[in-house]
N, C-alpha and C positions, 0 to 999 in steps of 0.2 A: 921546478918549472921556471919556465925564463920569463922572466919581464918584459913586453912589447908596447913600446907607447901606441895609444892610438889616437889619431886625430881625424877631424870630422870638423867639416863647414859648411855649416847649413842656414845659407841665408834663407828667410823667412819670403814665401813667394805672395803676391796679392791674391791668386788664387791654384785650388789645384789642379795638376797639370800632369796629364797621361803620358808615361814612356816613349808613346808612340806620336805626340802629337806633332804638325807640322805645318801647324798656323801659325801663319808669320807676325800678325798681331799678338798673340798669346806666347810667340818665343821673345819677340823685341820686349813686351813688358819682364819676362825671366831676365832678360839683358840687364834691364833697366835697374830692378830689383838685386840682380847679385851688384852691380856696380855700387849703388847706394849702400851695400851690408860691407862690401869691401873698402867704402871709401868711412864707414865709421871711426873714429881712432879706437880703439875697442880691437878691431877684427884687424885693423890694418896693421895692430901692434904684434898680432897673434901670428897673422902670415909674416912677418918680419922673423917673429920668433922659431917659426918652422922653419924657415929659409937659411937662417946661418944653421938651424942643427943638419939639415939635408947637406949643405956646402960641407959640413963639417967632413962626410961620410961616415962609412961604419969603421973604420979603422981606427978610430983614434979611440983612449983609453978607456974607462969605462967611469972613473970621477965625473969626465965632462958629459955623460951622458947625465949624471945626479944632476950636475948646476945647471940643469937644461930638462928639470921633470916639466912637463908640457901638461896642463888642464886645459888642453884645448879643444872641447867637445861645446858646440855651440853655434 
């Protein structure tokens, strides 16, 4: 079986928030809420860390996939 990283960012919302909704007060606070989880250094370290391995692409060897294991569920 092959090894798939997976990643997941799930900023924490004020409150919960249906698929469907499309109130502009309850998406501006979602706004509000992911910008504060992204701007943590915590999260912002984690999107930097996904960033160069996506730049990287799938081509290169498979060592640099090792020194780039990602626990980025959070």
């Amino acid at each position: 079986m092959r090894e798939v990283s997976f990643l997941r960012f799930s900023p924490l919302l004020a409150e919960n928030v249906p698929l469907d909704c499309v109130d502009e007060r309850v998406l501006e606070k979602m706004r509000q809420d992911t910008k504060s989880y992204i701007k943590t250094p915590e999260h912002f370290n984690r999107i930097k860390r996904v960033a160069s391995v996506l730049k990287a692409g799938p081509y290169v060897k498979p060592d640099f996939w090792e020194d780039k294991k990602l626990m980025l569920v959070g």
